[in-house]
MARBA-3410 file (N, C-alpha, C, O; in Angstrom, 1 decimal):
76
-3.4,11.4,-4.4,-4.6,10.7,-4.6,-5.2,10.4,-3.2,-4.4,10.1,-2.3 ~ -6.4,10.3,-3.1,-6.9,10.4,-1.7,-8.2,8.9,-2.1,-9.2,8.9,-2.8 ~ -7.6,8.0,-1.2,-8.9,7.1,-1.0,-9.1,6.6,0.1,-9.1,5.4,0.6 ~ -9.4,7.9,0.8,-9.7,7.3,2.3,-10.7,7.3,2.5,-11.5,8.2,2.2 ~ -10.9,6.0,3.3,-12.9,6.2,3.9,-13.4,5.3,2.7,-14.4,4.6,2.8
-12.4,5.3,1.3,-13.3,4.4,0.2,-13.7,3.1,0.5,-13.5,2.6,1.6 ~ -14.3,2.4,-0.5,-14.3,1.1,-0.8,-13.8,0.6,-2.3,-14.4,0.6,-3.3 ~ -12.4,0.3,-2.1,-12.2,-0.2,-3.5,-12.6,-1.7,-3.6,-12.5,-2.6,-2.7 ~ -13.0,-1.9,-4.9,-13.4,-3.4,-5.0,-12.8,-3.9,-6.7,-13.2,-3.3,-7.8 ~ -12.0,-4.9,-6.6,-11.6,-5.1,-8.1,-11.5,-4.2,-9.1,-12.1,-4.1,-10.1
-10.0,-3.4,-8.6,-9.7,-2.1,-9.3,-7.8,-2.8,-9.3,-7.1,-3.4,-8.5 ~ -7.8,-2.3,-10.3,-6.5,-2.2,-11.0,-5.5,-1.2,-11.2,-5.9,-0.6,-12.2 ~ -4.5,-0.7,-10.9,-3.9,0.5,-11.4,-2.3,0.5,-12.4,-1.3,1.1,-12.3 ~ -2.8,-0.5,-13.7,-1.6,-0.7,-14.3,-0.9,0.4,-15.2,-1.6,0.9,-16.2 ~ 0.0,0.8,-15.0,1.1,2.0,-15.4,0.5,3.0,-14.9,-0.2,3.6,-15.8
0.4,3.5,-13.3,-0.3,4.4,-12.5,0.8,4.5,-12.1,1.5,3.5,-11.9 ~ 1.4,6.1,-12.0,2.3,6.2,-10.9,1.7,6.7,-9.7,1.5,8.0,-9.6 ~ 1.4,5.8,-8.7,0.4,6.5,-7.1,1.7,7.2,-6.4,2.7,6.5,-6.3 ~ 1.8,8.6,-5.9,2.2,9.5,-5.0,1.4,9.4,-4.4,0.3,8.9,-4.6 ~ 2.2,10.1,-2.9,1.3,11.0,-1.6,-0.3,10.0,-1.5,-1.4,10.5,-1.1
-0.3,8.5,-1.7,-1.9,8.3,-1.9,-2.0,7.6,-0.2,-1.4,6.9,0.6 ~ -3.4,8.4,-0.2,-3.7,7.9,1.1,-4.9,7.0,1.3,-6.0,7.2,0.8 ~ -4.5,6.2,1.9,-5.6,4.5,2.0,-6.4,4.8,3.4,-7.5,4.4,3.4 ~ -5.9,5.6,4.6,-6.6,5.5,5.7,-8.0,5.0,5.7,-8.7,5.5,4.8 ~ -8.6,4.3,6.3,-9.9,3.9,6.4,-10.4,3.2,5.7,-11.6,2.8,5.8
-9.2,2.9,4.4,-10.4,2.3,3.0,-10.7,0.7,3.5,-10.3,0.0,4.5 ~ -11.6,0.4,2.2,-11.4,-1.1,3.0,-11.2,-1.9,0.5,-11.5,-1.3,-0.6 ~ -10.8,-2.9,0.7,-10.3,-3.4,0.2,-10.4,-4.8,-0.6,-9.8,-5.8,-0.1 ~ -10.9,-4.9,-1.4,-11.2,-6.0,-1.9,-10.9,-6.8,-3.8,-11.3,-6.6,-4.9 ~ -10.0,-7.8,-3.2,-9.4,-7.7,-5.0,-8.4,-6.2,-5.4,-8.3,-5.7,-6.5
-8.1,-5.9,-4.9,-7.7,-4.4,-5.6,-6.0,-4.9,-6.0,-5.3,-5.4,-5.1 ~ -5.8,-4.7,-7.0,-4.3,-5.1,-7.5,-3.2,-3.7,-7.9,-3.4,-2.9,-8.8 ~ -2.3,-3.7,-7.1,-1.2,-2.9,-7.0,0.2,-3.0,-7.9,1.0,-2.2,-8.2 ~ 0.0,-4.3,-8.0,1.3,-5.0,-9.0,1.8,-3.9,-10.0,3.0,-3.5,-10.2 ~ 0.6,-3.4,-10.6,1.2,-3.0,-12.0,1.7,-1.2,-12.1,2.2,-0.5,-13.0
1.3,-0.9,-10.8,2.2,0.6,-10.5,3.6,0.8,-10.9,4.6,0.3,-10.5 ~ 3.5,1.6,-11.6,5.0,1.9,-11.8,5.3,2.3,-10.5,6.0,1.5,-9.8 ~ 4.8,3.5,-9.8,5.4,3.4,-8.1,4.2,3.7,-7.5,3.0,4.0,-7.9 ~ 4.7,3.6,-6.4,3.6,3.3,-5.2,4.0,4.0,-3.8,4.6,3.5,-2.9 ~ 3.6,5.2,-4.1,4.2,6.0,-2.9,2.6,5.9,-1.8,1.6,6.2,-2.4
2.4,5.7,-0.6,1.5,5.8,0.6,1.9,6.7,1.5,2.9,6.7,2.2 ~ 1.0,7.5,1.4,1.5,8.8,2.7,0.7,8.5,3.9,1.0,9.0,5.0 ~ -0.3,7.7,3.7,-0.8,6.9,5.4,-2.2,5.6,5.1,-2.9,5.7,4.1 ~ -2.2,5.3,5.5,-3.4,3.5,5.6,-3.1,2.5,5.5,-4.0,1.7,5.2 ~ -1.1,2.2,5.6,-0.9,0.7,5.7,-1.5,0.3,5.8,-1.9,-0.4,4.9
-2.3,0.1,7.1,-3.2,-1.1,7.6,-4.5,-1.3,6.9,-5.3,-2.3,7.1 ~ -4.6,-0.5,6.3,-5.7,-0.5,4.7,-5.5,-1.6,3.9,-6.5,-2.3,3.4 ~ -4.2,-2.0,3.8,-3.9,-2.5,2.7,-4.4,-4.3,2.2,-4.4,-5.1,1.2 ~ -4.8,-4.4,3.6,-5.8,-5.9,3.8,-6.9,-5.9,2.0,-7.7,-5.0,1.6 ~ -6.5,-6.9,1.4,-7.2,-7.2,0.2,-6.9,-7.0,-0.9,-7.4,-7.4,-2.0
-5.5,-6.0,-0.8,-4.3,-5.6,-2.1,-3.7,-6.9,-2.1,-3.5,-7.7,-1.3 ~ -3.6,-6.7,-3.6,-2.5,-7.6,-3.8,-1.1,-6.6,-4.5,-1.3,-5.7,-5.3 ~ 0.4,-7.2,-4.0,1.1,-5.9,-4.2,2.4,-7.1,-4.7,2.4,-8.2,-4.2 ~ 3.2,-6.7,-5.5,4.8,-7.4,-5.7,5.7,-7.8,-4.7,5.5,-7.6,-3.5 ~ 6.6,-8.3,-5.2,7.6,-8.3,-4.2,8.4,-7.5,-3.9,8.8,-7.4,-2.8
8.8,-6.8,-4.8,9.8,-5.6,-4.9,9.2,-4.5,-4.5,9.9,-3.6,-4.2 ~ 7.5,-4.5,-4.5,6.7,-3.2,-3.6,6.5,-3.6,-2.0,6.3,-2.9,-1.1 ~ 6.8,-4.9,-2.2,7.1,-5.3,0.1,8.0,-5.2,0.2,8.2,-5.0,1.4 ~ 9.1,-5.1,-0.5,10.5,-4.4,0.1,10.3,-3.3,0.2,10.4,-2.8,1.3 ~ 9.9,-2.7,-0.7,9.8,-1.4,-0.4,9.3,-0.8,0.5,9.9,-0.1,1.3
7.6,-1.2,0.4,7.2,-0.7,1.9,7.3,-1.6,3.4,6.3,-1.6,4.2 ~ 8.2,-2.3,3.5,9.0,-3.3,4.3,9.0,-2.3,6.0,8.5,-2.6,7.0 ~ 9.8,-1.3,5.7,10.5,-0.5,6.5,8.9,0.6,7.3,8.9,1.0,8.5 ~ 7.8,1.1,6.2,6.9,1.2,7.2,6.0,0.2,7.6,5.2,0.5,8.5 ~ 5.8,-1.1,6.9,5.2,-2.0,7.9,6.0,-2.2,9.5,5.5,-2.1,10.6
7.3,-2.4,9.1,8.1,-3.0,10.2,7.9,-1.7,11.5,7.9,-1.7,12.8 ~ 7.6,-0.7,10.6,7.4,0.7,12.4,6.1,0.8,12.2,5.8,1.5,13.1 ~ 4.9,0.5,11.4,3.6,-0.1,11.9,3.2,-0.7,13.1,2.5,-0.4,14.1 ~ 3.9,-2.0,12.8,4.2,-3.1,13.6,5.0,-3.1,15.0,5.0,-4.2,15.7 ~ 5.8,-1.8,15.4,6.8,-1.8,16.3,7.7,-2.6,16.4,8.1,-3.3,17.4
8.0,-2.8,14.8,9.3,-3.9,15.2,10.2,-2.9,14.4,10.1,-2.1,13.5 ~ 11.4,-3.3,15.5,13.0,-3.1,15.2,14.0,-3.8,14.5,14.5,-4.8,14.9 ~ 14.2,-3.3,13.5,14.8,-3.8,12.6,16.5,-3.2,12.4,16.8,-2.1,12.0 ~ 17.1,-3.8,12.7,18.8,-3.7,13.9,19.8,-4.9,12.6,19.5,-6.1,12.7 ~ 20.3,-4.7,12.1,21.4,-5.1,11.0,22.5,-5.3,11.9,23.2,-6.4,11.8
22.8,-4.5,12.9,24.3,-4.2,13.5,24.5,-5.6,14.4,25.5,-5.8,15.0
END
């Protein structure tokens, strides 16, 4: 699914499974992710300003915020 460059505003995607979806550029408002069965992003983290998303979907996408961000994330 491609929503780059969009404007989503007060959109919902409950029992949506999003693959490959790309946010690049969008911009974001109200838009609720909660109810995705999954939530695969293939690029526009930084889109994601105005989602609202679970907690078990910030774990998930945890690991590319954190190399968004250039942070190192070291367990050892």
């Amino acid at each position: 699914m491609d929503f780059a460059g969009a404007t989503l505003t007060g959109v919902a995607f409950p029992g949506s499974t999003l693959e490959r979806v790309r946010f690049d550029k969008a911009r974001m408002s109200r838009v609720d992710l909660r109810g995705a069965v999954s939530l695969g992003i293939s690029d526009g983290y930084d889109a994601l300003r105005g989602a609202t998303i679970s907690g078990v979907q910030l774990m998930e996408l945890a690991p590319m915020f954190a190399h968004i961000l250039g942070v190192t994330v070291d367990n050892g």
